[in-house]
Structures are given as C-alpha cells and as structure tokens.
N, C-alpha and C positions, 0 to 999 in steps of 0.2 A: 450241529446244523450245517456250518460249511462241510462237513466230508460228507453229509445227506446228499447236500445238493451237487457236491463233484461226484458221487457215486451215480443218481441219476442223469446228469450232462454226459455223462461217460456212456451208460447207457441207452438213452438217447441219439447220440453219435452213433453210436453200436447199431441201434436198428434205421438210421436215414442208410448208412455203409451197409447194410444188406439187402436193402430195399435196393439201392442204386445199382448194385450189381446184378439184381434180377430183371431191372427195369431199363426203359429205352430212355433216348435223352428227353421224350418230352412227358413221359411220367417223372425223369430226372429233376426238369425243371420245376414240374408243378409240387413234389416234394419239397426242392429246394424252398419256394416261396414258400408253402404254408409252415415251414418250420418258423419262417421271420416272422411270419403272421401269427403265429401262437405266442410269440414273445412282444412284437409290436402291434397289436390288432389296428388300431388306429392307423398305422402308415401306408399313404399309400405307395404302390408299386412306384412310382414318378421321382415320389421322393430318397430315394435309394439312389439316386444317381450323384445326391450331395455327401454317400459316401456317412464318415462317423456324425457328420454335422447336421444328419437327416436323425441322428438318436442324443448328441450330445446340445442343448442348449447353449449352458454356457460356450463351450469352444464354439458354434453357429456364430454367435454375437462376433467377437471376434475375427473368424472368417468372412464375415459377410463386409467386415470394416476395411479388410485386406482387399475384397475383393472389390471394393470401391473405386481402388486405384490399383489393378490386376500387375503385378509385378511379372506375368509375363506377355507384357502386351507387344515388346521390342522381339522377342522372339517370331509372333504373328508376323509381324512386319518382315523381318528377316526370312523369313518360311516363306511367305509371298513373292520376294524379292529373287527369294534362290527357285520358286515354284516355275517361274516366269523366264529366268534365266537360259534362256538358249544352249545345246550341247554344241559341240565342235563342228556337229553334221549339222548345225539350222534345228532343229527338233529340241523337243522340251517333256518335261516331266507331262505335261496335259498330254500329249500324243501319246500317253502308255496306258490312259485311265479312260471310263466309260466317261461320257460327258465333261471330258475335260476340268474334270475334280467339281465338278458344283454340288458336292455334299454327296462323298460315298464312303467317308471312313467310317460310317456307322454299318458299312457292308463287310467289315473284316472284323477278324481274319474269316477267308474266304477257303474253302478247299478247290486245289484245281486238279483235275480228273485227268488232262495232260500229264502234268509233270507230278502228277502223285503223292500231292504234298499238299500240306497248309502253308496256306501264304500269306504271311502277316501285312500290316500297310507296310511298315518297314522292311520288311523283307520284297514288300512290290516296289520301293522306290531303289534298292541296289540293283533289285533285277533290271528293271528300268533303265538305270545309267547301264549295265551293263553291256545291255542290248544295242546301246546307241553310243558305243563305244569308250565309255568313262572307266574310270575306276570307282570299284565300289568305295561307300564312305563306313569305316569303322562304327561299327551299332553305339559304342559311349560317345561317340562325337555330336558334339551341339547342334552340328547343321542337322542331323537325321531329327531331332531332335526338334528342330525349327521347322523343316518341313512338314513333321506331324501335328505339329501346334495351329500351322496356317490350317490344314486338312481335318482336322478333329474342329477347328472353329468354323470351318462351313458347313461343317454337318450338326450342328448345335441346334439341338430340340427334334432329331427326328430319333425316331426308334431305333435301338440295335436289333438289328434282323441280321440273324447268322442262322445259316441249312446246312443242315447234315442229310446231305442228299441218300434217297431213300435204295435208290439202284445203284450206290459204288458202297460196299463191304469195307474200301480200304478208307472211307473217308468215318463211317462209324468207327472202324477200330483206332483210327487218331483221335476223333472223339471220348473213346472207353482209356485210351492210355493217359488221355488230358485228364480223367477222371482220377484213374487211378491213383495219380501222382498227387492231383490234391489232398486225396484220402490217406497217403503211403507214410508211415510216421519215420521222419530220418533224424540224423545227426545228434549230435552228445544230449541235448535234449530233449532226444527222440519228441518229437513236434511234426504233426501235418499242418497242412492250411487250415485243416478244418476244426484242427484244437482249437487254434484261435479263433478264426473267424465264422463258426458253427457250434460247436461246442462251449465257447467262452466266451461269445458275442457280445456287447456294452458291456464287460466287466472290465475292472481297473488290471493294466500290466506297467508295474511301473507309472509312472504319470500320460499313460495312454489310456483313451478308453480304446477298445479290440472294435474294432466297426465290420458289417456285415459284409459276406464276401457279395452279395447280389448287390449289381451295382459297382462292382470295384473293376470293371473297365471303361467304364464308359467317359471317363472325366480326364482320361489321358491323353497324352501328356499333362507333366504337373510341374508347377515349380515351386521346390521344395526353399522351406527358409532354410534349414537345415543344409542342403545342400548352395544354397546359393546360387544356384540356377535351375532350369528345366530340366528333365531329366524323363526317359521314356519310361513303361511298363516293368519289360526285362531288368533293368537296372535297379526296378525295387524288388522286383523278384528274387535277385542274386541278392541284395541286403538281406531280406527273411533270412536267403541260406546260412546268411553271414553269423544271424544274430542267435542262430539256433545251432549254430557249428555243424553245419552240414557241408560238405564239398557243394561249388557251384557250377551249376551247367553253365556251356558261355552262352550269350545273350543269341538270341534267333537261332540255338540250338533245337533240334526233333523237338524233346524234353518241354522247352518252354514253348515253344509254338500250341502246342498239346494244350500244353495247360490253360493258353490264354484262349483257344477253341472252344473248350471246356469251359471256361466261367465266361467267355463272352454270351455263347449259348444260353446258361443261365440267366445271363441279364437281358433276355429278347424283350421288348417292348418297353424298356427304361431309355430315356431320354438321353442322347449322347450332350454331354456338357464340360466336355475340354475345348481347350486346356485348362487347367486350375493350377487351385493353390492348395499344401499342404505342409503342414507342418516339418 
C-alpha cells in the first residue's frame, strides 16, 4: 500500500511539473491551490498563512500557547527603533519606501523594470542604506532581520499581491526560473521543494509533519526555538540545502530571489501574518 501510494504522489508530481511548464503563472497558481484543495477540501485559502499549524492539530495547540507570549516581540521593537533611526545624511529607511512603510511587505518581492531584477524587502533595505550612504548590512545579521519583523507586522492581515508584470519578458522569465528551481531535484538526496512540500505534504519526516508550500512566505520572518532567535526566509532556505546535501546558494542570491517570486506569487491573496513562530 505505501509504495501504491508513493508510486501515485510521484505521479501526481509528475503531471502538476508538466502542467506548470506549459502553463502561465496564474494557471500556475490556480493548479497549485487546487492540488491542497484535493487533499484539504475543508481549508480554506486564509488558513494556509498558519503554515503546518493550519493541517497539524496537535502542534496548533502548542503554537498558539507560544504565540501568547510571541518570543519575537523585542525584535519588532528593535526593527522599529532601527526603522526610525536616522542615516548620516538626516534621512531614514521611510524615505526609500512608498508610504513610509505603513504596510507594503505584503508587496514583495517586487520586480523592478529599472534595474532588471527582483527585489526582495531585504534586498530593498541594503539597497536603501546604500543609497544614502551606509554600508550594507550582512543578509544573516539580526538587524536585517529586525527590520523585516517590524515591516512584515505592519502589513499583518493584508493579502500578498505580487505581479508578474505582463509587458517585461525578463520579469516572467525570473518568475519560470523561481519555478524551475522549486521543481529541480538536487543534492545526495536528490529532493526538490516539491518532494516535500507538494508531493509529501502532512506526511511524517522524521518528527516533522512536511506543511504546504502555499502559504510559506507570508509569515516571515520567524523565530525559530530551534535556532533561538529570528531568523529571515533565505536562511531557511540554505538549511533545506543543508539538510538534503545540496550546495547552497548564498542568501539574496539570483537563485533564491527567484524562488521566493515564485512561491510568494503562489501565495496571492493569503493573509501576510509575520513575524512568527516556528519550531
């Protein structure tokens, strides 16, 4: 019975991977969901923003007990304090953003048609300092880290709306390479994202249940117990590589920009609910 059922999950995978590569991103995404929907019919779209805790019960209870008393509530603080903090020249982080940050990380990552690139929030707050003369700050440093926690909690409860604008070619083909990479099975045990979190979705790995990738941006930053502090997107991304022996891109690399385009896209109209908590 189990090698039935990995024999169709295989298959399965097999035909969503053909469909996506014939299909645009918003056939992309309405596949995406109705594949959770034939496994969750009950859930709705909203609830996907809670991540394994929108399929896992038991662990719910216990996150919800966590989240009572949010262990990263001093980072907010911190992200504020440094959001606020004046550069060298009189000017601040608000002067770089549309409305002075009142709730737009549910807008990235963004592509920009300028500079020909996706542009992560983090990727907009080095650019940011660097314009205004700072040094950038290192993508595993806490403060990047705190600044995304204050910026993801003023955007809490509004939709992720990310465009793959329909007249630049280059910003679809970051979109298809975000794709690809999800799909692309690397390292010694040869694993895409999509083993996991499409193909092997609520199934036990270890004392994990595998949670759905729809939904899996929107609640970033996180602070993990596991790691003992906050910690961004990228940096759980490079763990996957870790855990599956695959070399890792470094953090706000092409590669991973891509990818978080790609499944932020997926997750349009799921409710941004970072910073959080995770095991």
């Amino acid at each position: 019975m189990t090698s039935t059922l990995k024999i169709i999950g295989a298959v399965y995978l097999l035909v969503i991977q053909v469909f996506a590569v014939q299909a645009g991103p918003e056939e992309d995404r309405r596949a995406f969901f109705d594949h959770y929907r034939t496994i969750y019919p009950d859930l709705p779209l909203d609830a996907y923003a809670d991540g394994v805790y929108a399929i896992d019960q038991d662990a719910r209870e216990s996150w919800e007990a966590i989240e009572a008393f949010p262990p990263y509530e001093l980072a907010i603080e911190k992200g504020k304090i440094a959001f606020d903090q004046p550069f060298k020249n009189g000017k601040a982080y608000a002067d770089c953003f549309p409305h002075h940050n009142q709730g737009i990380a549910h807008l990235y990552p963004q592509w920009n048609a300028i500079k020909g690139k996706v542009i992560t929030l983090a990727l907009a707050l080095n650019e940011c300092r660097e314009a205004n003369g700072e040094a950038s700050l290192p993508y595993s440093d806490s403060r990047i880290a705190e600044l995304l926690a204050y910026m993801a909690e003023s955007s809490r409860g509004k939709p992720v709306s990310i465009a793959i604008p329909e007249n630049d070619p280059r910003a679809l083909a970051a979109y298809e390479e975000g794709k690809r990479y999800y799909y692309q099975r690397r390292g010694q045990l040869n694993f895409a994202c999509a083993t996991c979190h499409v193909q092997n979705v609520g199934k036990q790995l270890r004392s994990e249940i595998l949670s759905p990738s729809l939904g899996h941006t929107t609640h970033w930053p996180v602070y993990r117990l596991k790691w003992g502090e906050i910690g961004n997107l990228h940096r759980r991304f490079a763990e996957c590589h870790e855990q599956i022996r695959a070399p890792k891109p470094a953090e706000q690399s092409a590669e991973l920009r891509h990818l978080e385009y790609f499944l932020s896209f997926m997750s349009n109209g799921i409710p941004v609910n970072g910073p959080s908590t995770r095991k």
